[in-house]
N, C-alpha and C positions, 0 to 999 in steps of 0.2 A: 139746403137742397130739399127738394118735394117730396112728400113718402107716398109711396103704391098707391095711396087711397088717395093725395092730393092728385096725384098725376091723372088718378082714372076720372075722377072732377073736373081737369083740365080736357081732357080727351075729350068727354061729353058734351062740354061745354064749347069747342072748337068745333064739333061736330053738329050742333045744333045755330051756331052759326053761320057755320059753312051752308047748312040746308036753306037758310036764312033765305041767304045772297044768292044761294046758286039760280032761281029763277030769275032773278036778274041779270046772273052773267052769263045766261043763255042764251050765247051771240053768237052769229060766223065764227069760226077757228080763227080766221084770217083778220078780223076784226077785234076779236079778244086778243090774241101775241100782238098787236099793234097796240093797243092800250096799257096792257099789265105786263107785259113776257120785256126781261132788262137783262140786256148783254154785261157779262163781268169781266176785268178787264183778266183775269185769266185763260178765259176762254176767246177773246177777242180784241183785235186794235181797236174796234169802235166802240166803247164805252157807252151805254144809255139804254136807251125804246130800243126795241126790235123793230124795223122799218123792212114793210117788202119791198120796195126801190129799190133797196139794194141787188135783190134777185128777186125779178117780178116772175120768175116760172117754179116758183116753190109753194104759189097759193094754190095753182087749181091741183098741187100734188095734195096739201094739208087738205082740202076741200073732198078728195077723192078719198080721205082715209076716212071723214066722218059722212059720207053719203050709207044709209041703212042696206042695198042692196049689193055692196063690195066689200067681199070679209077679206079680199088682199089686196096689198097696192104693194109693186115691185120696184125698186129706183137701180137701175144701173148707171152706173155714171163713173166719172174721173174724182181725183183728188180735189178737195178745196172745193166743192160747189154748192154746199150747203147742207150734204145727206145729213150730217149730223142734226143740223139745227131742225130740220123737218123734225128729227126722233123728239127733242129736246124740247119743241115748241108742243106737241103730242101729248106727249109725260106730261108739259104743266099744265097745258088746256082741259085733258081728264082729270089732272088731281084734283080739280075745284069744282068742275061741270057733269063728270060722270065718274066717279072715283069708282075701282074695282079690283081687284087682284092683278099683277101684271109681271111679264118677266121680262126683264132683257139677257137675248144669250150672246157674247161674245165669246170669241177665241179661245181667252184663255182668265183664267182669274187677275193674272197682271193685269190684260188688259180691260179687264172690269173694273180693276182698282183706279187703274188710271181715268176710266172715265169719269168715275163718282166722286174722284177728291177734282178732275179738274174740269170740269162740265156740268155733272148734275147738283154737288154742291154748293157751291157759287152762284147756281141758277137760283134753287130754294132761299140761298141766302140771301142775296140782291133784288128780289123778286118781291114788292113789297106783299101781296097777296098771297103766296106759296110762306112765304116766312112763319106766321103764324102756324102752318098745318105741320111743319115738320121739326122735330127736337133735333137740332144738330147737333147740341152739345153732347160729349159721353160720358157714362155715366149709369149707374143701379136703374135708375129711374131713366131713360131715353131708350126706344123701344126699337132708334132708329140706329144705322151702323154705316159702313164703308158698303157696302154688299146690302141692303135693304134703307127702303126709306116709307116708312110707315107715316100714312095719314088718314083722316078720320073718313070711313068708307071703303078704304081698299090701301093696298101700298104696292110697291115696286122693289123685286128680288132681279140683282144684278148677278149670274151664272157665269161658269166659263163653259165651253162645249166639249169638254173631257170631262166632265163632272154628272155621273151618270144621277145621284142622290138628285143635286141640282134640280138639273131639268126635268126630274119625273115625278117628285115628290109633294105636286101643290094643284089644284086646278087653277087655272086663270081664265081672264076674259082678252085683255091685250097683251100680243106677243111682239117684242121688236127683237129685229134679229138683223144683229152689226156687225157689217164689213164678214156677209156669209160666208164667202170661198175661204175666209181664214180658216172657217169654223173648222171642227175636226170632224175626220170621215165616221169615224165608230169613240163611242166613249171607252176610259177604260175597264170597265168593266167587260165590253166586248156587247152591250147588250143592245146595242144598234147605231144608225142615225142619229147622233144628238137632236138636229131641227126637226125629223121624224116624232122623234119622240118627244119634243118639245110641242107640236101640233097637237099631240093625243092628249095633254092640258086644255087644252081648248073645246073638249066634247061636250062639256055642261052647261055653256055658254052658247045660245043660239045664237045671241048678234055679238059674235066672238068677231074680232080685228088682231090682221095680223099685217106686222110691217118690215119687208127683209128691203136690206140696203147694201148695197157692196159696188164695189170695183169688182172687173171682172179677170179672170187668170188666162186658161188655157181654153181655146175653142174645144169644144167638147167633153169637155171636162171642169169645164167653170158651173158652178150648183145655180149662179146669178144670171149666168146666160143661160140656162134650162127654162128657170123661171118666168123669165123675159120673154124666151119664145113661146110659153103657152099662156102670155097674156094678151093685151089689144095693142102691144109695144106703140106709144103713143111718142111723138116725136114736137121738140117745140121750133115753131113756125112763125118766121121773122119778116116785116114786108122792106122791100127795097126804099130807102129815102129818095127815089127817083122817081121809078114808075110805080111804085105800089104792090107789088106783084109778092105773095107769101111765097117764103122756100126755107129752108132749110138751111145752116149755116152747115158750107163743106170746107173741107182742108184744102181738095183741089182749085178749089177757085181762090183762094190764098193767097195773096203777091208776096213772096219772101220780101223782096227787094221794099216794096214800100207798107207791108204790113196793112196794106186793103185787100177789100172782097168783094170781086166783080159778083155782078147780079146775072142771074140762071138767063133772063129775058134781054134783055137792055145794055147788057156787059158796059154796065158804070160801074166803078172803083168807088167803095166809100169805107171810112176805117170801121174802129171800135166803135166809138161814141155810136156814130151814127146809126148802126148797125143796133145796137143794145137797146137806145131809145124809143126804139121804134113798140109798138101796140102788139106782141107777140100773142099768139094762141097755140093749145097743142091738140094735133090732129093724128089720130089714130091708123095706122097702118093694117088694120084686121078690123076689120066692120063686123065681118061674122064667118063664123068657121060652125060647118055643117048645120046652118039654117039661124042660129042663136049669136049671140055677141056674149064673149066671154066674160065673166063675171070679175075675173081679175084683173087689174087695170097695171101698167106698167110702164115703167117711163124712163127714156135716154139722155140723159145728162153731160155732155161734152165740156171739158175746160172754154171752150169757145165761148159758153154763156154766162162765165161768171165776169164780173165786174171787177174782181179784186186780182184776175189774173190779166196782165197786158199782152197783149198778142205778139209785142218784141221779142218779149220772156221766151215766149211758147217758140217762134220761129228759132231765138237762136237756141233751142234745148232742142228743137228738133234737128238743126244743124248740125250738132254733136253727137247726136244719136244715129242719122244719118251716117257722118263719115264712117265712126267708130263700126258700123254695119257692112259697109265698103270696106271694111280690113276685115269682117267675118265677125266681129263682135255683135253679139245683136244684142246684148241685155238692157243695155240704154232706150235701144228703139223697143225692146218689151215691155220696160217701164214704164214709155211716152206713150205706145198706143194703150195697156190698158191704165195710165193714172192719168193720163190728160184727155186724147181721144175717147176714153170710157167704152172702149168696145174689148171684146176678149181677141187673144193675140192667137194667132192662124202659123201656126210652125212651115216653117218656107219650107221644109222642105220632105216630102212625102216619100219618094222613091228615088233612088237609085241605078242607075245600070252596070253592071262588073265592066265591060269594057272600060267603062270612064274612068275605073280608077285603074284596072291593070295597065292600060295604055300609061299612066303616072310614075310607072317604076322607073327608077334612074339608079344608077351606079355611085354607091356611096366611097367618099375621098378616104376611108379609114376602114377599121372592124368598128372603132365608135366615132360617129361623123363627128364634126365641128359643131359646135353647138349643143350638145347634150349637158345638162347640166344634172340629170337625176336619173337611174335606172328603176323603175317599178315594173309588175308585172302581173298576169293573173292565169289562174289552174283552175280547168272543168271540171268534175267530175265526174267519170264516165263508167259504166260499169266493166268495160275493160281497159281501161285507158286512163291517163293525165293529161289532157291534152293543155299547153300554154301558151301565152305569148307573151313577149318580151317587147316593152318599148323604149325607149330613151326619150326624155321631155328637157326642152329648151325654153329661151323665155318667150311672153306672151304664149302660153300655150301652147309650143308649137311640139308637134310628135313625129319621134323617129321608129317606125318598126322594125326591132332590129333581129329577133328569129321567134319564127311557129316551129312546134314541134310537138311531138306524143309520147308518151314513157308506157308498153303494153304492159299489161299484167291485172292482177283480182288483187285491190286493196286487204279482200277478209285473207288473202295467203300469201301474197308478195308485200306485205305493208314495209318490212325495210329494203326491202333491195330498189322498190320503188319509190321511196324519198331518200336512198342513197341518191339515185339518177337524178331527184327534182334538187339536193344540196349540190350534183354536180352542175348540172345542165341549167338550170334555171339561177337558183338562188346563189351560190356560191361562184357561179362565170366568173370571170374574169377578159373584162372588156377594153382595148388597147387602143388608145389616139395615135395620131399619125407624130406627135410629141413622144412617144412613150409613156404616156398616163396613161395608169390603170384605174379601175370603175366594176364593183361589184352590183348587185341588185339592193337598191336602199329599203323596199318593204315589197310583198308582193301579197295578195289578196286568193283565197282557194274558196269558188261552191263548194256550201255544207249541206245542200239540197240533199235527197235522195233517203236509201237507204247504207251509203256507206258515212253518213254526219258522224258516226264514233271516233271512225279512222282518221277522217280531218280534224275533230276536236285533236284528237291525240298529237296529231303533227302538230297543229297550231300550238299546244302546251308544251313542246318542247323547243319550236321555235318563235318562243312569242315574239321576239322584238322584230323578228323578219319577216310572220306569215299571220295573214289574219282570215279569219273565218269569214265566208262572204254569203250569205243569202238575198236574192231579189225576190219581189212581190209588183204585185200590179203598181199603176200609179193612181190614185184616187183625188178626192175633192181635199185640198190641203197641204196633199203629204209633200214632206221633202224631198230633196233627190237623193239623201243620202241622210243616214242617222247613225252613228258608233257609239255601239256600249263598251265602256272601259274593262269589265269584265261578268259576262254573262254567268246563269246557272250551270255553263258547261267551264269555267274557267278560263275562258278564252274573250280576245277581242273581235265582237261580232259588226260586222261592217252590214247594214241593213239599208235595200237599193232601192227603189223608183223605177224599175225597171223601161217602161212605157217610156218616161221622162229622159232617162239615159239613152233611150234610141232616137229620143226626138235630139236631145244634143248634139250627140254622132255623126247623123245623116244632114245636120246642119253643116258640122264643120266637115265631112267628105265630098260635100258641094262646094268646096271650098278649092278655086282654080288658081290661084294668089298664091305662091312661096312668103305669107303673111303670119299674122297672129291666127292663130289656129288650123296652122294649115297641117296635116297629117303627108308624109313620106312614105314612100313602099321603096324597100331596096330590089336592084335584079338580084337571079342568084349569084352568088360566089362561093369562096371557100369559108365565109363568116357569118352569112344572111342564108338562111334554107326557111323555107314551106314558104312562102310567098307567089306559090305559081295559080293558075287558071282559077283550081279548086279553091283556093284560098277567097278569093273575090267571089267567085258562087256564093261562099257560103256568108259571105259579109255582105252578102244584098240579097238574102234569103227572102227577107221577108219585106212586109210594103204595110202602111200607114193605108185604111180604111174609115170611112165615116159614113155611122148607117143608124138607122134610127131605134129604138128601143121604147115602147112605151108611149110616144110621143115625144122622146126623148133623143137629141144627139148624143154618139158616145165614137168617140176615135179611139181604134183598135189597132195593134199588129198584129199581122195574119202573117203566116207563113207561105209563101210562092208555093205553087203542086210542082212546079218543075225542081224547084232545092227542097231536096229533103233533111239535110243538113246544113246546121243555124251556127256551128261551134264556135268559129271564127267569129260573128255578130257576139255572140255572148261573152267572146273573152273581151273583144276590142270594147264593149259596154263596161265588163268590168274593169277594165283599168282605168277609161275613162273615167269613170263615178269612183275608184280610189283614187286618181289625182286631184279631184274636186273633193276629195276629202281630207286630202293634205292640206291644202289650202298654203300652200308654199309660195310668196310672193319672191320666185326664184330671180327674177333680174336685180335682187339686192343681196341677192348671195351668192358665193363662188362655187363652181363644181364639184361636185361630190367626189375628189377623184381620192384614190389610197394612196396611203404615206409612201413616202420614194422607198423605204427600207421594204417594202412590197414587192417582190419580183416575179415578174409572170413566168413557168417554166416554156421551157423551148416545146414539151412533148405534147402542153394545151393547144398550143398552134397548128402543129404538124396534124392535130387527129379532130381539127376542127371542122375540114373539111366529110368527116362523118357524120356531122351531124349531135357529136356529143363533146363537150370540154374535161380535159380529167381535172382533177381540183390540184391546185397548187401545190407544192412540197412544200413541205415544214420550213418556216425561216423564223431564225433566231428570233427570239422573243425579247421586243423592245422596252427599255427601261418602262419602270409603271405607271409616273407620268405622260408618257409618252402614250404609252395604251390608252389612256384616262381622256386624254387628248383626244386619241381616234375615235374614241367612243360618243361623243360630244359632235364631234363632225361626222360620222356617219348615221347619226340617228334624227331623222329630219324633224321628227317629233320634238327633239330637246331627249337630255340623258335620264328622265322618268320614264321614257316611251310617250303614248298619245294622253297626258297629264292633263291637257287644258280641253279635253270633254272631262 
């Protein structure tokens, strides 16, 4: 093995050769990855040269990142179309020709790690030219790691974007920044924008280059469609094997049936081949935006343009996505449009009208309909009030709302008499099938917003298994729709929301006119369903989906209606929403939540239902201990640890 002083002999010596060569290998981008740049078979089915054949609209993007007077180049696009190998050909092109400091920030450290053992090392390794520059092996003496790759001139520091040290701690000159919208909104230290602050490396660097790539998410809320709109969004442009004529490859002109694509002029049918072969150029969509032509250049990448994806594939995955959309499922067709189409995905559905859903109420067959297979629920917090709702969830998603209502009183003075009423009314029900099954509430979720968070910690630490602490926050670039700590600084299970995100879900499936998967129920009143009248639906179409600009930026907002001034009903039916998607219960392979037959409803629950409140059951003999141990196991949808697998 080489000692410090051998190794810093090799260095110099690598280094003085590299300076050697490098006016020699001072060629087109596009022309050096065709000579030196060799696909591994880890990172790919084709084995050997890099060939642009294979994707001819990936040169004038590498072309656009080494022109001196474009310090960004934007790639939006779908899955599978080369953004990686753009970054990859990049990285080896500078290591030899212009070596310099460099970062890439991804996601998260996994997926850092995943790129550097299955992309970037295999590149240096196969690469007969990159080999020499970098010490793969590890080692006292290898200066290189999983997370950095040091070579003679500059190296490359692989980030995640919660890593605030990471991204702040280095100047650089190239930035690549992969698969952006994963990235995280703020690091954890809280101290910003990772890619923000990842740009502020790049101040010392005049002809500093930076290069973001991603798929895109949510229209206005995608970090990669922001991007895209304040560049020259440049589009690539395919001429018809007929008449010649350039356009654009669209999904509408698509023939499912025979997988060709009529022409915009001449409407001739011609497939794949014919289509791909053809002499493509890409033409820009923004010439000039107030007098100047933007500096950042950016480009749309559709599955339609790769070569390695067949157009059968694509129509019959849009097929599926398609029906699955037709029963109210849309996350297939969110999939397809932003990982294949490469465009960011436009939430169907904006606003609501109360009428359309009040006109919905129908008359439930039971006090608990047919079909319910799990009771959850969730608690406002209000400063005079509890205000709840209660739902019943069947399979494929579908919801039963089965009572609103309010508990009045001051948590800081009434705190027991007022979660006596939430153990009667809410949590503790007792809910009856037209069989005589019984059905209590399996978990329910309470806002710890506000200034009464003590009093709800306090309830949730005495009913952990049944009540979890709930807080919402905006929806941002990344975030989940839903995140549970198993036990916070407060001692409690905190359910942390996507708020935005949960009303885009919502108002998706209450457009939902289908008795289908996801279809949501309103009961009329009876002596078993109460608050479901006029004001109910006011206040669960309070508010309305806005998109307005910031910056030069899109940003989609809820706003609240001037005519509702009350949201409560929106925020409860959000949060049970976002705790059944936190359950994650793939309920059509299990059976009913219902309680053991030695369970008896009293006669006095029913008679005083029609008030509005359930009194809680009478004491019934207490069943052997197995038997309990049993119940315990089946009412706990989590498993008998509580929520164990966060």
């Amino acid at each position: 093995m080489a000692t410090a002083k051998e190794q810093a002999q090799i260095t110099a010596l690598l280094a003085e050769v590299a300076s050697a060569i490098r006016p020699q290998m001072k060629m087109d981008v596009v022309e050096w990855c065709e000579r030196y740049r060799m696909l591994s078979p880890e990172a790919s089915n084709e084995v050997g040269p890099w060939r642009l054949s294979r994707s001819p609209y990936v040169g004038e993007i590498m072309r656009a990142c080494e022109e001196p007077d474009v310090p960004e180049v934007i790639i939006m696009g779908g899955s599978q179309v080369a953004k990686s190998e753009i970054e990859l050909n990049l990285i080896a092109y500078r290591a030899v020709n212009d070596p310099a400091p460099s970062l890439l920030l991804t996601d998260n450290l996994i997926s850092a790690k995943t790129l550097s053992e299955d992309r970037l090392m295999p590149m240096f390794r196969d690469s007969p030219i990159l080999t020499p520059l970098v010490r793969l092996d590890k080692g006292p003496a290898s200066e290189s790691s999983t997370y950095k790759f040091v070579y003679p001139g500059g190296n490359l520091h692989l980030v995640g974007s919660n890593s605030s040290s990471g991204v702040s701690m280095r100047p650089i000159k190239y930035l690549y920044i992969d698969e952006a919208d994963r990235c995280s909104a703020e690091t954890t230290s809280k101290e910003g924008d990772p890619v923000g602050m990842a740009r502020l490396r790049l101040s010392t660097y005049p002809n500093r280059k930076v290069l973001m790539v991603s798929s895109p998410t949510i229209s206005g809320l995608s970090r990669i469609e922001s991007a895209f709109l304040r560049s020259m969004q440049e589009y690539w442009f395919l001429p018809c094997s007929q008449c010649g004529l350039y356009q654009r490859l669209a999904w509408a002109r698509l023939s499912y049936e025979t997988a060709q694509m009529t022409c915009e002029r001449c409407q001739e049918a011609s497939g794949q081949a014919a289509w791909l072969r053809g002499q493509g150029e890409w033409r820009t969509a923004k010439l000039e935006e107030n007098g100047q032509t933007p500096r950042v250049r950016g480009f749309h990448i559709p599955a339609l343009l790769s070569s390695f994806l067949r157009w059968e594939e694509l129509i019959e995955e849009h097929h599926e996505a398609k029906r699955l959309a037709e029963e109210h499922d849309h996350s297939k067709l969110k999939t397809f449009v932003t990982g294949r189409w490469g465009e960011p995905w436009v939430v169907p559905s904006i606003e609501v009208k109360e009428h359309e859903l009040s006109s919905r109420r129908e008359p439930y067959d039971a006090e608990l309909p047919e079909g319910v297979k799990l009771i959850i629920g969730g608690i406002d917090t209000q400063d005079n009030s509890l205000e709840y709702l209660t739902v019943g969830v069947g399979d494929r998603h579908e919801f039963w709302c089965l009572d609103r209502g309010a508990i009045m009183g001051d948590l800081e003075k009434d705190f027991a008499a007022m979660y006596k009423e939430v153990d009667e009314r809410v949590i503790g029900r007792l809910w009856e099938t037209r069989e005589g099954k019984l059905m209590s509430m399996a978990v329910a979720a309470q806002d710890s917003g506000g200034h009464h968070a003590a009093s709800v910690y306090l309830a949730c630490r005495q009913r952990s298994r049944r009540l979890l602490a709930y807080r919402g926050g905006p929806s941002t670039y990344a975030r989940a729709l839903y995140k549970l700590n198993r036990h916070d600084e407060h001692g409690v299970r905190m359910l942390l929301a996507a708020t935005d995100a949960g009303k885009d879900l919502l108002f998706t499936r209450l457009r939902n006119t289908v008795t289908a998967a996801g279809y949501i129920h309103f009961p009329l009143p009876d002596q078993w369903h109460q608050g479901f009248d006029d004001s109910f639906f006011e206040e669960l179409t309070s508010e309305k989906k806005e998109i307005e600009w910031r910056n030069g930026q899109r940003i989609a907002r809820w706003k609240k209606k001037k005519s509702h001034p009350h949201n409560e009903a929106l925020d409860l039916s959000v949060m049970v929403l976002i705790l059944f998607e936190a359950l994650q219960q793939p309920l059509e392979k299990r059976r009913a939540d219902y309680l053991p037959d030695w369970v008896k409803k009293p006669a006095a629950e029913t008679a005083d239902a029609s008030n509005g409140s359930a009194v809680p059951p009478a004491a019934s003999p207490p069943p052997p201990p197995r038997q309990r141990r049993q119940r315990i196991w089946a009412r706990n949808p989590w498993g008998p640890g509580g929520l164990t697998h966060w």
